[in-house]
C-alpha positions as CSV (number, residue, x, y, z in Angstrom):
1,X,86.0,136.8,65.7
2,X,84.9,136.7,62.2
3,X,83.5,133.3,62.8
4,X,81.7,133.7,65.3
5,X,77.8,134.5,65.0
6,X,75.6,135.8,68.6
7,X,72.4,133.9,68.9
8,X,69.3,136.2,69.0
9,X,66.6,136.3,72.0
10,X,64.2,135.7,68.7
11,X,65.9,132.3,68.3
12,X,66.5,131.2,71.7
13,X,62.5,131.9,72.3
14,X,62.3,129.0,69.1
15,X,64.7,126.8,71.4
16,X,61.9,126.8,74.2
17,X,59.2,124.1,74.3
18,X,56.0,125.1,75.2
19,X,53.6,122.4,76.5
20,X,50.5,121.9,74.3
21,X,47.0,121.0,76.3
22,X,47.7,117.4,76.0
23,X,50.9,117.6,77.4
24,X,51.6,115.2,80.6
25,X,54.6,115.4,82.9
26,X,56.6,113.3,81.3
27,X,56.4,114.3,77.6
28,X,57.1,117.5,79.2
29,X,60.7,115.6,79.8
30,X,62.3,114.6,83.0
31,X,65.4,115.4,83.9
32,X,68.2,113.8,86.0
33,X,70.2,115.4,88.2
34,X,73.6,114.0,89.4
35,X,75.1,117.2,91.4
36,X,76.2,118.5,94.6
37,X,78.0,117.0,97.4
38,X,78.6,116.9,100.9
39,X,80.9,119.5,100.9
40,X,78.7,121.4,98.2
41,X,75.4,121.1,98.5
42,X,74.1,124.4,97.3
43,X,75.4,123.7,93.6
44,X,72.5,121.0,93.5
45,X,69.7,123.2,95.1
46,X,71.2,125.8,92.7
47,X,70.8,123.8,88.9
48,X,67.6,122.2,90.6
49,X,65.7,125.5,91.2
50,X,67.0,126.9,88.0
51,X,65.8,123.4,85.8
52,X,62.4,123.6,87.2
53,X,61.8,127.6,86.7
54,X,62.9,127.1,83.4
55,X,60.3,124.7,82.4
56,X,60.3,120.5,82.8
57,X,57.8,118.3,83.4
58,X,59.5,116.6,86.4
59,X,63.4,117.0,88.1
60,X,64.3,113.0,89.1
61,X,67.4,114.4,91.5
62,X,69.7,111.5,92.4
63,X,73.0,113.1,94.3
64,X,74.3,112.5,98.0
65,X,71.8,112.2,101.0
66,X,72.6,115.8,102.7
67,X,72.1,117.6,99.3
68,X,69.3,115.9,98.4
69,X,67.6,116.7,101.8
70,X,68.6,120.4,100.9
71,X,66.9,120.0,97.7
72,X,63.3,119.0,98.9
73,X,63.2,122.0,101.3
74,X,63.7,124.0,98.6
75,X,61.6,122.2,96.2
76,X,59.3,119.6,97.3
77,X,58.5,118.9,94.6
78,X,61.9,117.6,92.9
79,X,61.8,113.7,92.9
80,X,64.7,111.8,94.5
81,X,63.6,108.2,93.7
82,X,65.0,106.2,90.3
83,X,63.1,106.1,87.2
84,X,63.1,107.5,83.7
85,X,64.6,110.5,82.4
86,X,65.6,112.1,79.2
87,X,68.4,113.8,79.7
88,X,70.9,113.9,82.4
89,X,73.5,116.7,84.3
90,X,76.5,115.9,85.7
91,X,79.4,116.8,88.1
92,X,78.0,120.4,89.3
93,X,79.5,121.2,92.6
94,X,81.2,117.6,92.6
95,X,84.8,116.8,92.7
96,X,87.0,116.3,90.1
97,X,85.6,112.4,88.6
98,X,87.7,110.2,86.6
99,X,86.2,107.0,84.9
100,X,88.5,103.7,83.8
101,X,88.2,102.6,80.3
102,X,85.5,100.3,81.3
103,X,83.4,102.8,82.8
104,X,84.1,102.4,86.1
105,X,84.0,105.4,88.3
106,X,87.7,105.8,90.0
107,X,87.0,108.7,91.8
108,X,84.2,110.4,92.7
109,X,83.6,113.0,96.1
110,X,80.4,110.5,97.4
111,X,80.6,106.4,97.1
112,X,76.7,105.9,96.5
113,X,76.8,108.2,93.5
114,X,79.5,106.3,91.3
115,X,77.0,103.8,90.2
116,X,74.6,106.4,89.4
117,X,77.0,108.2,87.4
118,X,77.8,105.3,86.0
119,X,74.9,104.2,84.7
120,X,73.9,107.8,83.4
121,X,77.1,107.7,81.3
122,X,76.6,104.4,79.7
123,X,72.2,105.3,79.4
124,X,72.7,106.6,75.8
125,X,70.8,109.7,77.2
126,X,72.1,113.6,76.4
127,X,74.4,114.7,78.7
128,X,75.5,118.2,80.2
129,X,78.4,117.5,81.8
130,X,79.7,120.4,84.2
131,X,82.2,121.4,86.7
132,X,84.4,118.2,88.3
133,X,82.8,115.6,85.8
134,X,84.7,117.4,83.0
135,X,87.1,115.3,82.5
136,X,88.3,112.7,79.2
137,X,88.1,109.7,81.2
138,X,84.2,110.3,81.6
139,X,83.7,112.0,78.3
140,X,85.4,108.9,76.7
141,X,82.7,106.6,78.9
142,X,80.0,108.7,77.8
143,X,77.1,106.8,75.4
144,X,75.2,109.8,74.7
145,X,75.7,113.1,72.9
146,X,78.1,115.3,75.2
147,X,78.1,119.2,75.4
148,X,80.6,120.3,78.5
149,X,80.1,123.7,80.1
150,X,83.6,124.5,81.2
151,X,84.9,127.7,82.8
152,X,88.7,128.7,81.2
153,X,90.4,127.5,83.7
154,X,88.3,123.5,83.5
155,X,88.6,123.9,80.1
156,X,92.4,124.3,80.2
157,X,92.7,121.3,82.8
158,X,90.4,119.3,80.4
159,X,92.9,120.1,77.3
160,X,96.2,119.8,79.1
161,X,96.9,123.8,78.3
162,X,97.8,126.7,80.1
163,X,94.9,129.1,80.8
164,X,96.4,132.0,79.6
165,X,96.3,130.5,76.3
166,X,92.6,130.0,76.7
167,X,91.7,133.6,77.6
168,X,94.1,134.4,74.7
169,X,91.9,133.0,72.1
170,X,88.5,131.2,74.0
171,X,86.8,130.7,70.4
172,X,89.9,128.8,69.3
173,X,90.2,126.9,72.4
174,X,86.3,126.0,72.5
175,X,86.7,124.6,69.1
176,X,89.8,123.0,69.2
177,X,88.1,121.0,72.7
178,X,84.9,120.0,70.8
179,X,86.9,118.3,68.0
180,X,89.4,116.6,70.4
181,X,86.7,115.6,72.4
182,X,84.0,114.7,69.8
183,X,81.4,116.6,72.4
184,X,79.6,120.1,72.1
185,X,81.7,122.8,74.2
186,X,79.9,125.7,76.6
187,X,82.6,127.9,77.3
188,X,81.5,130.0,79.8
189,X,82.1,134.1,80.2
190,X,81.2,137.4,79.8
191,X,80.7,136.5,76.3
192,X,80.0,132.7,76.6
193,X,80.8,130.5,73.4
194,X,79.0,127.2,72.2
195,X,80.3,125.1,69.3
196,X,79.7,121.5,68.4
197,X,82.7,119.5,66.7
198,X,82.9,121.4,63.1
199,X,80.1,123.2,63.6
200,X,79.1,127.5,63.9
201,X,80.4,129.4,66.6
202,X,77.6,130.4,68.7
203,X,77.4,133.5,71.4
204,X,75.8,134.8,73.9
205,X,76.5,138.4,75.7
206,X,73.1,139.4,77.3
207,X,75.1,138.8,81.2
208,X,75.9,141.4,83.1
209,X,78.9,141.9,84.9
210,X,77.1,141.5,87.9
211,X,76.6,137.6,87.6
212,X,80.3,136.8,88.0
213,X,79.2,134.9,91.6
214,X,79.1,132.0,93.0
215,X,77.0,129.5,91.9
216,X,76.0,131.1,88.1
217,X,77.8,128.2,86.5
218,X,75.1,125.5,88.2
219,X,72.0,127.6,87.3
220,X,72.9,127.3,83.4
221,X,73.4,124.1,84.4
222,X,70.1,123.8,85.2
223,X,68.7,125.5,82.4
224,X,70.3,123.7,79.7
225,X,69.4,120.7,81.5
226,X,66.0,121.8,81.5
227,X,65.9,123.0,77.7
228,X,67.4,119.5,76.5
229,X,65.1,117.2,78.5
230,X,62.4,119.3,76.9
231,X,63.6,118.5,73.2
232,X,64.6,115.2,74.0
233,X,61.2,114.1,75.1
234,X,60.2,114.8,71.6
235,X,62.7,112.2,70.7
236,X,59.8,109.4,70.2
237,X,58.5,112.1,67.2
238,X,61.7,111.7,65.1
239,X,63.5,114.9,67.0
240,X,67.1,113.4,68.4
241,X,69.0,115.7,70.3
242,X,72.4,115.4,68.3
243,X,75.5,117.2,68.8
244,X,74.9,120.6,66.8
245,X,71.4,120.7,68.5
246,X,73.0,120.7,72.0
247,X,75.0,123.9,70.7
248,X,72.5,125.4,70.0
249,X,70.1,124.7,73.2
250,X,73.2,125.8,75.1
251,X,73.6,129.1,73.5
252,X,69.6,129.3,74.3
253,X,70.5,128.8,77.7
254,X,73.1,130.8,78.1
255,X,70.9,133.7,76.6
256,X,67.8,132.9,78.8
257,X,70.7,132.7,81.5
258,X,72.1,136.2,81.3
259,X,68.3,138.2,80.4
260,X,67.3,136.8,83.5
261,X,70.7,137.7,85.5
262,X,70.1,141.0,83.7
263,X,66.1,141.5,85.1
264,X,67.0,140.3,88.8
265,X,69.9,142.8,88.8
266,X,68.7,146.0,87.5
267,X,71.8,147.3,87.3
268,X,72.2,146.3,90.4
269,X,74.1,143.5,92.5
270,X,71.8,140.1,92.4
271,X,72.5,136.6,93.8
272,X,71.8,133.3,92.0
273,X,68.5,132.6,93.5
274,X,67.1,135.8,92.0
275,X,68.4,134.8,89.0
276,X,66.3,131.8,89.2
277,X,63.3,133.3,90.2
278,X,63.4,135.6,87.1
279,X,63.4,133.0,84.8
280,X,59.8,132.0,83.8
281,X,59.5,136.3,83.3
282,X,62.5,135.9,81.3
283,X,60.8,133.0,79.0
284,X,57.2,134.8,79.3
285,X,58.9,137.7,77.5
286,X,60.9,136.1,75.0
287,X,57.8,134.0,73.7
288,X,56.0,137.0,74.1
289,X,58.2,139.1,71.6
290,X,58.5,135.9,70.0
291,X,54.8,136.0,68.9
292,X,54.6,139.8,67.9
């Protein structure tokens, strides 16, 4: 579409924070994690793995017992205990949420993580909001800026549409969500689209055809958790993550997000993990051309 305008690897490199020498952990950012469930616990190992190889000074993950157990085989080194974050995903691998008007949690697929979600809705914090938390209920509870990472077929449930009419016309559809919504929209695809409410249409078509799979979605997750926690620690130095920025840190992620599918496939098949595990090569190489 005429509108719409592909973010370069050049640019997404200028979306990644680098930590200087005096960098500690947490100016590094911290993100919060509020994913998985019982009945999927991979999607939190998943956008866990996928956050830390992308580059954060600490993962605080706070979702169900059983994935959380999961989590710290994987990576010890993921913290499951309260504290402070800077920015927070959302609903990965849950079932579908719904929140009252008064920010109550009506639904959610594990009791002891209402009150987290909850309380990450009303913290003021950025917010990537994925999968079953994509709903208007939580978005209208929601005290931070908002960018949703819908599929077409969530972001047809989320708009009351048919999907067809999504597929027919995803820039249109993106948009038309983001102004509704008042909330930044990743609409994920072979060519993945980003817009904030009035804002350019960003996109992103490094992925190969190959990362069509189970468990994609919560890696860019991941990443764009990772890449927003970074910016928002910088908050404190006059940098707020706003609604246009979080466009543009998703179409960052969803570039980092398909080089890397691209380097662990090799033209071949690849799984999510390997995706992950090429991601700090990925970001080597893009602040590496970056600086040439």
């Amino acid at each position: 579409m005429s509108d719409e305008r592909e973010l370069t690897p050049a640019e997404a490199a200028a979306l990644v924070r680098v930590p200087t020498p005096d960098h500690a952990k947490y100016a590094r950012g911290v993100l919060g994690m509020l994913t998985g469930s019982s009945r999927y616990p991979g999607a939190a190992v998943l956008g866990v793995e996928a956050a830390l190889r992308t580059g954060v000074g600490m993962v605080r993950y706070l979702g169900p017992a059983r994935a959380a157990d999961l989590v710290l085989q994987r990576r010890p080194e993921a913290v499951t205990a309260p504290g402070r974050v800077q920015a927070w995903v959302i609903g990965s691998g849950m079932g579908l949420l719904s929140a009252a008007a008064d920010g109550e949690i009506e639904e959610a697929p594990e009791p002891e993580t209402a009150e987290r979600v909850r309380g990450a809705l009303a913290s003021g914090h950025p917010l990537i909001i994925d999968a079953g938390a994509i709903a208007p209920t939580v978005l209208a509870a929601a005290r931070g800026p908002v960018i949703i990472t819908p599929h077409a077929g969530e972001l047809a449930r989320l708009s009351g549409v048919d999907v067809a009419a999504v597929r027919a016309d995803p820039g249109a559809a993106a948009r038309a969500a983001a102004a509704r919504f008042g909330v930044a929209v990743l609409l994920k695809g072979h060519t993945t689209r980003v817009v904030a409410p009035g804002g350019p249409m960003l996109v992103a078509r490094q992925a190969p055809t190959w990362l069509a799979t189970a468990g994609a979605g919560d890696a860019l997750a991941g990443i764009l958790g990772a890449l927003t926690a970074t910016h928002a620690a910088a908050t404190l130095a006059g940098q707020p993550v706003d609604l246009p920025q979080l466009a543009r840190l998703g179409a960052a992620a969803a570039v980092l997000h398909g080089l890397a599918a691209a380097r662990a496939s090799a033209g071949g098949p690849l799984t999510v993990l390997d995706l992950c595990a090429a991601l700090p090569a990925t970001v080597a190489a893009l602040l590496d051309a970056a600086d040439r």
